[in-house]
Backbone as a chain_set.jsonl record, in Angstrom:
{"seq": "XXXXXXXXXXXXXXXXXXXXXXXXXXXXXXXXXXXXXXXXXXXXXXXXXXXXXXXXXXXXXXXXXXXXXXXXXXXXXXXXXXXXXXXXXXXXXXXXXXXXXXXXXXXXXXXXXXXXXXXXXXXXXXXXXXXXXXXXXXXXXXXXXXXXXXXXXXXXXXXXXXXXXXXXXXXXXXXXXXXXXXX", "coords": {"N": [[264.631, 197.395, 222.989], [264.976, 196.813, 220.814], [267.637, 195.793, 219.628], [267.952, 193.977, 221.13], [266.075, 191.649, 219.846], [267.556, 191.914, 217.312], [269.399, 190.547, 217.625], [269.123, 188.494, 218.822], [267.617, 187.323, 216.667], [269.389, 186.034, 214.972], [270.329, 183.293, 216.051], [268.188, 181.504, 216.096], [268.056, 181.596, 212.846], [270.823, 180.689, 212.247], [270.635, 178.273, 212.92], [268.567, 176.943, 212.075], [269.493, 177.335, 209.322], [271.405, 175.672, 209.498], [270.143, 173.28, 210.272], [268.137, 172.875, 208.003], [270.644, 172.216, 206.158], [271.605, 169.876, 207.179], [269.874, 168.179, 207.3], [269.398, 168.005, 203.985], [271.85, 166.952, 203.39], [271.435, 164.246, 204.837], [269.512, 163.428, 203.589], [270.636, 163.054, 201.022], [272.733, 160.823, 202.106], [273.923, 157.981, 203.536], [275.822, 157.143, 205.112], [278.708, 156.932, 208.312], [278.48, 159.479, 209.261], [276.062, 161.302, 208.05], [274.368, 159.372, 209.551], [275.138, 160.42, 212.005], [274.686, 163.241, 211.885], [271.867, 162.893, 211.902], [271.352, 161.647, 214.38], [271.749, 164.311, 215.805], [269.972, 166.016, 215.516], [267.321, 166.471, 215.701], [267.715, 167.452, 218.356], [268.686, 169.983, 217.692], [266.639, 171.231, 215.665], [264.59, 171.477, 218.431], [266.309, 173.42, 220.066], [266.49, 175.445, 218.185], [264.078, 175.997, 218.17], [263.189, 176.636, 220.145], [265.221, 179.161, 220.256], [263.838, 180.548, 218.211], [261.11, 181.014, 218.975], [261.452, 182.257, 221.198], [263.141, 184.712, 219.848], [260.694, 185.592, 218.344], [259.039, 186.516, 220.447], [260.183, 188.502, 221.649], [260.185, 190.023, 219.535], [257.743, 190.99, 219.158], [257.661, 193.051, 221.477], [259.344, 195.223, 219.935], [258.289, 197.053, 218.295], [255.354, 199.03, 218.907], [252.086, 196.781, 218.446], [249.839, 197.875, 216.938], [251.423, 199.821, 215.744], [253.23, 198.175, 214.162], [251.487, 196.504, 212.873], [250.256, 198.19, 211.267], [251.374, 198.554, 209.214], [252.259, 197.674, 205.982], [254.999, 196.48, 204.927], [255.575, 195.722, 207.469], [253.022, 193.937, 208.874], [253.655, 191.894, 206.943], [256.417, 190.557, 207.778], [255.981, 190.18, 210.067], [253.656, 187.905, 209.042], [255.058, 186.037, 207.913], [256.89, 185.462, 209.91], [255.606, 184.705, 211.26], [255.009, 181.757, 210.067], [257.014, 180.899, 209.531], [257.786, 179.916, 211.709], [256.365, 178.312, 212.876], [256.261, 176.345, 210.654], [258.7, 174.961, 211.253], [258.492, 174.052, 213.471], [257.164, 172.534, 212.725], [258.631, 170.607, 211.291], [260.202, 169.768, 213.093], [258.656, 168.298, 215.018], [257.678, 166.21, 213.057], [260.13, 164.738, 212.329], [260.84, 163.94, 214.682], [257.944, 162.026, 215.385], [258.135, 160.829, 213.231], [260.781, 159.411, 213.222], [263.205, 157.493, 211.948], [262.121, 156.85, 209.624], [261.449, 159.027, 207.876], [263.631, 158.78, 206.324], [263.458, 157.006, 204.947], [262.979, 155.271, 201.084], [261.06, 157.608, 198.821], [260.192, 159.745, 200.609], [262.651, 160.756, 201.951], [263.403, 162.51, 200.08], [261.336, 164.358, 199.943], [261.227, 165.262, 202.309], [263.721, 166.642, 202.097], [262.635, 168.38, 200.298], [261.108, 169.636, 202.248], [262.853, 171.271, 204.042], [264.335, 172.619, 202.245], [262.309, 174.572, 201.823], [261.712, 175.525, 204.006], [264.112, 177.289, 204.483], [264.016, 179.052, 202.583], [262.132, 179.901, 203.63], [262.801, 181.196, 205.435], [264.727, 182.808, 204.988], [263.555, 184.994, 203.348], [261.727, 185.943, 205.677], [263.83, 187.054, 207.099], [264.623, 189.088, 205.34], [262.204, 190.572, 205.032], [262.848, 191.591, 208.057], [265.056, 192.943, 207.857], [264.682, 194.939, 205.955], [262.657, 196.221, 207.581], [264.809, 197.641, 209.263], [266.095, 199.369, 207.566], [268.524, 197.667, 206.44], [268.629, 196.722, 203.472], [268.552, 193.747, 200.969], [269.314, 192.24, 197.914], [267.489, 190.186, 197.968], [264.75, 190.365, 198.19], [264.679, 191.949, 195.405], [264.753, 190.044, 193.798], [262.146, 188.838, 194.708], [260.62, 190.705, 194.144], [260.958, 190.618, 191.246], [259.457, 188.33, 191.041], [256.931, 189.142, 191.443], [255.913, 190.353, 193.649], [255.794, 192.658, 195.627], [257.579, 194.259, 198.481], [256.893, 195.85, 199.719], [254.427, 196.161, 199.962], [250.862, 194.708, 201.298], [250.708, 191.345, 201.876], [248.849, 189.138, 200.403], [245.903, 186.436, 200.548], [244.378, 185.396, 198.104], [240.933, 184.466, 198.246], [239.808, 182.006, 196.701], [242.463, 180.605, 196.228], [242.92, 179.572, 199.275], [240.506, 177.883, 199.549], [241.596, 176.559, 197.49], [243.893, 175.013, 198.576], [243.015, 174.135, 201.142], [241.449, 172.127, 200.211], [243.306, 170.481, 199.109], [244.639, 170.017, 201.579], [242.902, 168.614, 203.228], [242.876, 166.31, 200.649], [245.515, 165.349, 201.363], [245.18, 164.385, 204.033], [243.309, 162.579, 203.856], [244.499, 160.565, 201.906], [246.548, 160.017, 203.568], [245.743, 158.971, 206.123], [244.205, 156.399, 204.587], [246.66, 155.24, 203.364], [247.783, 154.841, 206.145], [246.13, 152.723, 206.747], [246.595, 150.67, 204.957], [248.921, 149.962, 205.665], [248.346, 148.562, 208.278]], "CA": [[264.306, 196.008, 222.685], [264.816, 196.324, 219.181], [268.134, 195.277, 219.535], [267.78, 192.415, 221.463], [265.427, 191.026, 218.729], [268.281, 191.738, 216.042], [270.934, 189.973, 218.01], [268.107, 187.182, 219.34], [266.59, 186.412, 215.71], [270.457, 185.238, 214.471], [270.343, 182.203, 216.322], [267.298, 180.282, 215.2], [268.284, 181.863, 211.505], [272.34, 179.8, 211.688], [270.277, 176.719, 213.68], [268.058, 176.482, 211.238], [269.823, 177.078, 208.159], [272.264, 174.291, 209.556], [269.231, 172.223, 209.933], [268.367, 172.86, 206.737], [271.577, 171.449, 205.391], [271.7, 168.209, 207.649], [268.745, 167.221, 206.368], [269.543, 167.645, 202.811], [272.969, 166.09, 203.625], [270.856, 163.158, 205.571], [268.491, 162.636, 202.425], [271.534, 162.86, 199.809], [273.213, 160.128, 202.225], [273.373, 156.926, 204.236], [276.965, 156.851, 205.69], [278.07, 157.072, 209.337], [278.739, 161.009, 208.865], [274.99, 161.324, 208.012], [273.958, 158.977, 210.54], [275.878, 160.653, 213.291], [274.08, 164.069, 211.687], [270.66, 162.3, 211.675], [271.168, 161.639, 215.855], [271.957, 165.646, 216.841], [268.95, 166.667, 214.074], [266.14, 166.684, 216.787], [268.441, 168.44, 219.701], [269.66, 171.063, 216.992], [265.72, 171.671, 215.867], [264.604, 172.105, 219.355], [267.104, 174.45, 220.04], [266.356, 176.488, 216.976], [262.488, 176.486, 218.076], [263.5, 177.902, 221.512], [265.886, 180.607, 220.597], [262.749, 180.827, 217.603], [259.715, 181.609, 219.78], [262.183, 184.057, 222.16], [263.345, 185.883, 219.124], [259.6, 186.148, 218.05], [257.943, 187.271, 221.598], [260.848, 189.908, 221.887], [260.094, 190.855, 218.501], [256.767, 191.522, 219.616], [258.275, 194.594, 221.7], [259.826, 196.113, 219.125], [257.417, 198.515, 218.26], [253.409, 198.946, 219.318], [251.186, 196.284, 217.652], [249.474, 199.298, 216.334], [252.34, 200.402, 213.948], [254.031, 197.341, 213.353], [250.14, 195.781, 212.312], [249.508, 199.181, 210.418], [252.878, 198.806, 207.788], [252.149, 196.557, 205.254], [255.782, 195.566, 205.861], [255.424, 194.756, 209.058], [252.37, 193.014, 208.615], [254.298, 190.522, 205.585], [257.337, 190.17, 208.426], [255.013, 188.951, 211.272], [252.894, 186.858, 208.651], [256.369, 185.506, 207.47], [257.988, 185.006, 211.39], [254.881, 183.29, 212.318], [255.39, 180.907, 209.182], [258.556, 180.258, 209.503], [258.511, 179.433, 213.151], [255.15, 177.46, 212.651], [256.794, 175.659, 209.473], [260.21, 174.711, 211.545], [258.365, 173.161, 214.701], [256.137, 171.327, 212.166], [259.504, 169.395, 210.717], [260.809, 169.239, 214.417], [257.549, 166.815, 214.885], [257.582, 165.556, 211.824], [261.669, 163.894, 212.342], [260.971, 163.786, 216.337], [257.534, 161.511, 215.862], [258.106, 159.58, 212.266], [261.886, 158.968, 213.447], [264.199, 156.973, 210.664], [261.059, 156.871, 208.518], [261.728, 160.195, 206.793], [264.871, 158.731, 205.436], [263.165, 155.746, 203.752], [262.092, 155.89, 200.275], [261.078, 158.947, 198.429], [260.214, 160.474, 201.389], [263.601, 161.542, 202.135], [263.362, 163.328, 199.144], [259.973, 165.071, 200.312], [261.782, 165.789, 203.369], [264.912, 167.6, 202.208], [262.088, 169.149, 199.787], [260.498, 170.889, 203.241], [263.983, 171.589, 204.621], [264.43, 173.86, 201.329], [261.06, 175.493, 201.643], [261.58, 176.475, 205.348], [265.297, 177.95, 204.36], [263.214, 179.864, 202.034], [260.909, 180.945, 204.197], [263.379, 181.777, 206.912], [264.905, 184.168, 204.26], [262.163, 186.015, 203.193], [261.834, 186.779, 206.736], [264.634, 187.811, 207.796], [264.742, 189.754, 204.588], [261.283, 191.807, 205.15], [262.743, 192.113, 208.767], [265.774, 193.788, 207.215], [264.287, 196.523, 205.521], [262.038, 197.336, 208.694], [265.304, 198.059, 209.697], [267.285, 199.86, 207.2], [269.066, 196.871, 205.791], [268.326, 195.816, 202.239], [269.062, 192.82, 200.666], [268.98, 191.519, 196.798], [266.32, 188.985, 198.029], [263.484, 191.956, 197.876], [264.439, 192.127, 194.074], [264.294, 188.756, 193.341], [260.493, 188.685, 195.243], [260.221, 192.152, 193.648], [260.619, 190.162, 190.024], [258.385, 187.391, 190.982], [255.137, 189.801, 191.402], [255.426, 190.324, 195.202], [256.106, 194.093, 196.241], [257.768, 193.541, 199.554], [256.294, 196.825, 200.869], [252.525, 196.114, 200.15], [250.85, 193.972, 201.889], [250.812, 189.645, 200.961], [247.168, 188.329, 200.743], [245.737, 184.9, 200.044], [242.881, 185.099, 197.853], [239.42, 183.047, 198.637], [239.777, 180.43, 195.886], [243.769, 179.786, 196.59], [242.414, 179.263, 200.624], [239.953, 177.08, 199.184], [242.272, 174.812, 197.43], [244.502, 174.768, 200.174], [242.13, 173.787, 202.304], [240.677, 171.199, 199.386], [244.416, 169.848, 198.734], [245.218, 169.586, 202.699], [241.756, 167.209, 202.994], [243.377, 165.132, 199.993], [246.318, 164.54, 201.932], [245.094, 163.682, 205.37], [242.508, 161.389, 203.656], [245.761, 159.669, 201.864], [247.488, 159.698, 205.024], [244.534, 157.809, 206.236], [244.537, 154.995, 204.02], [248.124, 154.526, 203.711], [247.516, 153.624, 207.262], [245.255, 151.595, 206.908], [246.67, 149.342, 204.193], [249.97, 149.239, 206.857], [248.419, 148.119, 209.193]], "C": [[264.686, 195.62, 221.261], [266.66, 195.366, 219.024], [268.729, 194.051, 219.808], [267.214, 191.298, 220.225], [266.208, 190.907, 217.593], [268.948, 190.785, 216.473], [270.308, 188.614, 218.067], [267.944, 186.201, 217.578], [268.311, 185.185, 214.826], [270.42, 183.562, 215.044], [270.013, 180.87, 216.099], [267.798, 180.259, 213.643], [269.647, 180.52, 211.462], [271.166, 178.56, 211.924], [269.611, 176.377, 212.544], [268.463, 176.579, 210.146], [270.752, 176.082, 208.449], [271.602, 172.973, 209.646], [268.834, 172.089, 208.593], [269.525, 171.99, 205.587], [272.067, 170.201, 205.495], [270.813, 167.763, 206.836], [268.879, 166.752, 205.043], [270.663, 166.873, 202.453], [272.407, 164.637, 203.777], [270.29, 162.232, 204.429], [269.383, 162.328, 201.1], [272.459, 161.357, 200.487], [273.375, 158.668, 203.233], [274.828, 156.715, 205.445], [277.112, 157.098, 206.883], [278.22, 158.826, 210.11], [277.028, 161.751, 208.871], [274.315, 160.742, 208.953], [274.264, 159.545, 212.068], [274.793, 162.25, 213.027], [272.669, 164.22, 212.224], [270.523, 162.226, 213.288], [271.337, 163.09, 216.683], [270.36, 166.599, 215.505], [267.729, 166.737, 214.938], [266.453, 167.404, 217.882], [268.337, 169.7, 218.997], [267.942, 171.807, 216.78], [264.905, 172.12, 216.778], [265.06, 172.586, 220.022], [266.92, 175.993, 219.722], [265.082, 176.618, 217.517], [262.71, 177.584, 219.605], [264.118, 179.288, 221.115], [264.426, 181.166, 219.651], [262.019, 181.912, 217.971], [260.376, 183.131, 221.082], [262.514, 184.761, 221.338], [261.872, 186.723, 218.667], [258.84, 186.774, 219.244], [259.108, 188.346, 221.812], [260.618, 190.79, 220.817], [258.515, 191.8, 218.701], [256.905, 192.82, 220.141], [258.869, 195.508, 221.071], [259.279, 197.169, 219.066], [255.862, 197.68, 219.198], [252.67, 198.004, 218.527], [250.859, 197.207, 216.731], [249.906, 198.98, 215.255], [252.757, 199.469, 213.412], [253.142, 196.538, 212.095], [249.911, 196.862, 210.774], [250.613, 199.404, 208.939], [251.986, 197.176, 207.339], [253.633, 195.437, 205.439], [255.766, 194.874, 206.768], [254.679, 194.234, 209.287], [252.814, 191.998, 207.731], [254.929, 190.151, 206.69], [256.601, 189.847, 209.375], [254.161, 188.039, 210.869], [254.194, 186.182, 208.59], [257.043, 184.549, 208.53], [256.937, 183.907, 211.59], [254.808, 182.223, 211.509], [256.385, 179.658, 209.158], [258.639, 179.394, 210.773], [257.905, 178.214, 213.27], [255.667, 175.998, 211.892], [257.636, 174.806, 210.009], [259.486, 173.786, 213.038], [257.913, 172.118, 214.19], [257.566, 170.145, 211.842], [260.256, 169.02, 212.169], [259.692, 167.483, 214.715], [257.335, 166.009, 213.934], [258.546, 164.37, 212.484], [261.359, 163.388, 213.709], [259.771, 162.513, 216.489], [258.238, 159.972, 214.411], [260.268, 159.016, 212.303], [263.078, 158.324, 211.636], [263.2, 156.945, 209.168], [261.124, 157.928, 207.782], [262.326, 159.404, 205.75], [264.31, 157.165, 204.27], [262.376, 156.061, 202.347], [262.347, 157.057, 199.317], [260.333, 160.065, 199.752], [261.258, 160.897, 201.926], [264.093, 162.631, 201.588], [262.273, 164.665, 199.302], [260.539, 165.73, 201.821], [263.59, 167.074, 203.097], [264.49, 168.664, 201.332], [261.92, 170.391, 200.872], [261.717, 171.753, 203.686], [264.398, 173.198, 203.777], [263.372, 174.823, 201.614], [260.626, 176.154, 203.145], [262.755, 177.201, 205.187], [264.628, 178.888, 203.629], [262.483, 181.023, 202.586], [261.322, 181.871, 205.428], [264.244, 183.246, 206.109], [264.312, 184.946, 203.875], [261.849, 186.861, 204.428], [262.483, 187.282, 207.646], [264.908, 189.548, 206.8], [263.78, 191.177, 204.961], [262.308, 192.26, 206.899], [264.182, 193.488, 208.704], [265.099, 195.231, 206.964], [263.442, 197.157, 206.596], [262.854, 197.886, 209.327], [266.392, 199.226, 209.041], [268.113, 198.948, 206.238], [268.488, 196.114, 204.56], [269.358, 194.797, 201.677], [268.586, 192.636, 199.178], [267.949, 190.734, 196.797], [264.77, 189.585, 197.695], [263.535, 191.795, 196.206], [264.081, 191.129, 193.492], [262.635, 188.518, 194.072], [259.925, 189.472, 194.132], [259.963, 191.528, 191.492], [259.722, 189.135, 189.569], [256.974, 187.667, 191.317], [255.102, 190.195, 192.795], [256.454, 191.774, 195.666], [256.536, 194.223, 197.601], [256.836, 194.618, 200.753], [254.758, 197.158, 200.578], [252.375, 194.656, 200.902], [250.232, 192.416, 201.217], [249.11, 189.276, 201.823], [246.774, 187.155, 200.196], [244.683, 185.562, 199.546], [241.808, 183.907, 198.172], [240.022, 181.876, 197.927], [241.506, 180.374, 196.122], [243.267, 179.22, 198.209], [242.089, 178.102, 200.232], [240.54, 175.767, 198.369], [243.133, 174.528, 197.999], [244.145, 174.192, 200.579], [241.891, 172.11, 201.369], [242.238, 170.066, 199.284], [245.125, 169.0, 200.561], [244.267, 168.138, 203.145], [242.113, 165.898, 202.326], [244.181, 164.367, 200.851], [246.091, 163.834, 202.805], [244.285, 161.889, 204.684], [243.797, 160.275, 203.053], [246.694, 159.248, 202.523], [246.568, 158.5, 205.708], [244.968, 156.193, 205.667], [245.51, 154.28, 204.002], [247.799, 154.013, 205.236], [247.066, 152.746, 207.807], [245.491, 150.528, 206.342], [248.215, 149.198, 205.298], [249.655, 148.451, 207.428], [247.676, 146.713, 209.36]], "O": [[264.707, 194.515, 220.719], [266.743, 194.365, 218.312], [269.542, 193.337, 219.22], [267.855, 190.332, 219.814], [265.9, 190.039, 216.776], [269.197, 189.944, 215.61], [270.822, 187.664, 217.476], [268.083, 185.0, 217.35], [268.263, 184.053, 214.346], [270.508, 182.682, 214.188], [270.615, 179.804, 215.968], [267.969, 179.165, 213.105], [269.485, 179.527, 210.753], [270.873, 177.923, 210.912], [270.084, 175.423, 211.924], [267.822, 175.792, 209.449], [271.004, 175.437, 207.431], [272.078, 171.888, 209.311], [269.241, 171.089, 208.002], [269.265, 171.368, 204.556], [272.654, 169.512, 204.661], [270.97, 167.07, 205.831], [268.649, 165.589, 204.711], [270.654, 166.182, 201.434], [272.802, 163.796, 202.97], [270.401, 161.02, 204.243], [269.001, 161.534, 200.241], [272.941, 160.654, 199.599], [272.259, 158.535, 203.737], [274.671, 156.141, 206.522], [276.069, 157.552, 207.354], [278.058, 159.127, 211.292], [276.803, 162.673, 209.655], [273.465, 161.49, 209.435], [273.701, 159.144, 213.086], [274.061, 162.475, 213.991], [272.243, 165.216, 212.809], [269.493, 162.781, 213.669], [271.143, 163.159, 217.897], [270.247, 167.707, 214.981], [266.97, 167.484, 214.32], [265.55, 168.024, 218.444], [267.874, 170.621, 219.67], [267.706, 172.788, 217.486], [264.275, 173.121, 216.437], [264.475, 172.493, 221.102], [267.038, 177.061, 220.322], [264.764, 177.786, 217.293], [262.462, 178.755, 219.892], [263.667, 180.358, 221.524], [263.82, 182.111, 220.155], [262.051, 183.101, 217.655], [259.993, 184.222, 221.506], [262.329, 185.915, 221.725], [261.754, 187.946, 218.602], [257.968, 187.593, 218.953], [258.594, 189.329, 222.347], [260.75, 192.011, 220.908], [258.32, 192.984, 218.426], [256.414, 193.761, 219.518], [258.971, 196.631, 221.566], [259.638, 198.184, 219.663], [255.531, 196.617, 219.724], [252.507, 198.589, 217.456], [251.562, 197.362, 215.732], [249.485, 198.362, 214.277], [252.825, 199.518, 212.184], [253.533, 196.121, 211.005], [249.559, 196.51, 209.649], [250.549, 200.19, 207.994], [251.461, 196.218, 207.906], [253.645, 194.268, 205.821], [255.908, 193.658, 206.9], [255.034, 193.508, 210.216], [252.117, 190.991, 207.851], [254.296, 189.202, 207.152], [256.708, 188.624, 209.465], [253.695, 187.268, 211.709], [254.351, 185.587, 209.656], [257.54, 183.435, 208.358], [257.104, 182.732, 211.919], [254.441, 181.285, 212.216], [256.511, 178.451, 208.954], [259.36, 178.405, 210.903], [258.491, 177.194, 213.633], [255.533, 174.869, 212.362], [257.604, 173.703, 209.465], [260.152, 172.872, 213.524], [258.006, 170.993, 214.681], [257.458, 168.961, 212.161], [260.865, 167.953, 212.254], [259.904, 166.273, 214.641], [256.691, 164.983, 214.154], [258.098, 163.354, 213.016], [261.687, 162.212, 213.868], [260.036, 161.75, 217.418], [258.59, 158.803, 214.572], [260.807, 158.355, 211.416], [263.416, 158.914, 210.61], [263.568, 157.008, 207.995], [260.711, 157.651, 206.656], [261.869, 159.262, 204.616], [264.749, 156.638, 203.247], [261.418, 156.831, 202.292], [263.469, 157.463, 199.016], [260.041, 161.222, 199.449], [260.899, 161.758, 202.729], [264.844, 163.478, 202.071], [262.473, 165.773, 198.803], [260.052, 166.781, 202.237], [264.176, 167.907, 203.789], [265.179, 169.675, 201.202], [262.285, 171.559, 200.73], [261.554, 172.973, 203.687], [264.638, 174.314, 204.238], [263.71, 176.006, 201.619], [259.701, 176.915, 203.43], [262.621, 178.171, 205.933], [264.673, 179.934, 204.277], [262.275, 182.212, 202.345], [260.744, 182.734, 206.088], [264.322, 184.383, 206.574], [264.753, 186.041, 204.223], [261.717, 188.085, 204.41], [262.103, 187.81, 208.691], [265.215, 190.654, 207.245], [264.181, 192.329, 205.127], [262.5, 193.476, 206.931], [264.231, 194.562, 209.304], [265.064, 196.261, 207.639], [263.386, 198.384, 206.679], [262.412, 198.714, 210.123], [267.254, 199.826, 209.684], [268.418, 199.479, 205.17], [267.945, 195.015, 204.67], [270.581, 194.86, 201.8], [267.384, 192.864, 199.045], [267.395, 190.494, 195.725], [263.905, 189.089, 196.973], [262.466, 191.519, 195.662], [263.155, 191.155, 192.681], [262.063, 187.624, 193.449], [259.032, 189.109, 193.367], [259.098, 191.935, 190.716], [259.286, 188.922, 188.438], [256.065, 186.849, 191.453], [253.945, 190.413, 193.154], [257.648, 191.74, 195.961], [255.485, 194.36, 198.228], [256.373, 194.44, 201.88], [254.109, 198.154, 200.899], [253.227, 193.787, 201.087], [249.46, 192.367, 200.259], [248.58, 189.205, 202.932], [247.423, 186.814, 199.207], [244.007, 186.28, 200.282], [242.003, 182.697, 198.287], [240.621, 180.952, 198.478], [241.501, 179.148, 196.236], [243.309, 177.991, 198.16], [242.889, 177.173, 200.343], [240.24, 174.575, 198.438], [243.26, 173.304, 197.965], [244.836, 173.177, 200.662], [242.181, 171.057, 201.937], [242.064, 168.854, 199.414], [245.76, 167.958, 200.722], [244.698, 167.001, 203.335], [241.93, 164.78, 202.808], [243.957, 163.199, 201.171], [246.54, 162.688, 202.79], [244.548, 160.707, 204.907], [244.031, 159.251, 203.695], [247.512, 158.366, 202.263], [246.832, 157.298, 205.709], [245.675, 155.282, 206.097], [245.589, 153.111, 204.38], [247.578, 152.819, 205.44], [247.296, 152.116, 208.84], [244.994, 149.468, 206.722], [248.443, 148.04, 205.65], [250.327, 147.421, 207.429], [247.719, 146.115, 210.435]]}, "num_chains": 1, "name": "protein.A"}
């Protein structure tokens, strides 16, 4: 199985790093190049979530829960997959319910922000899934210089949770209102 899962996880990885680059294309432009981009940008993301969720339930077989749970690696690379995959359906719904509305504004800007910060996150985990295999990458060193050991395991402390949690509240409640003075 394991190699199914190598061959499988490429798919969502191009889809989504090509989503990734529409978008930031989309938000850098207005022309009908971008607009023509902007109409295959919801096909191309649910695409990427399908081959996604099949690269992640095959990945599942790879090894035993067990061992894969009991590596700190492999605990970062299944916090990471389920991130990433989580992260990438969220901007599918995002573009799929708020439609041309991304692109207005500085929210286009906030949008080719997320675009970066799921390319991010899709490297990181392809990266840890690398080394569960043998394959290192430069990206480990660069983590490795920003405090994050790739082969211990990644924990949230209480009080970051807590303003998480305290900062996600802000937003909804500002999501709120904004809709309320819309409407």
């Amino acid at each position: 199985m394991a190699g199914y899962h190598v061959v499988l996880v490429h798919f969502p990885t191009a889809l989504w790093m090509t989503a990734a680059l529409a978008i930031i294309y989309r938000a850098l432009f207005d022309g009908p190049v971008a607009q023509a981009i902007d109409k295959a940008l919801v096909p191309l993301l649910s695409i990427a979530l399908v081959f996604g969720v099949s690269a992640y339930a095959v990945g599942l077989f790879v090894w035993p829960f067990e061992a894969i749970s009991g590596s700190p690696l492999g605990r970062n690379h299944m916090l990471l997959a389920t991130w990433t995959t989580a992260y990438w359906a969220l901007l599918l719904v995002l573009r799929w319910r708020r439609g041309q509305a991304i692109w207005q504004g500085t929210m286009r800007f906030v949008t080719a922000g997320l675009a970066v910060i799921g390319a991010v996150l899709l490297g990181i985990t392809g990266t840890l899934g690398g080394h569960l295999i043998g394959v290192y990458t430069d990206v480990s060193q660069v983590l490795r210089k920003m405090g994050w050991e790739v082969y211990t395991t990644f924990y949230v402390p209480n009080l970051t949770l807590a303003a998480l949690g305290a900062i996600a509240l802000v937003l909804v409640v500002i999501g709120y209102r904004a809709r309320a003075v819309r409407a």
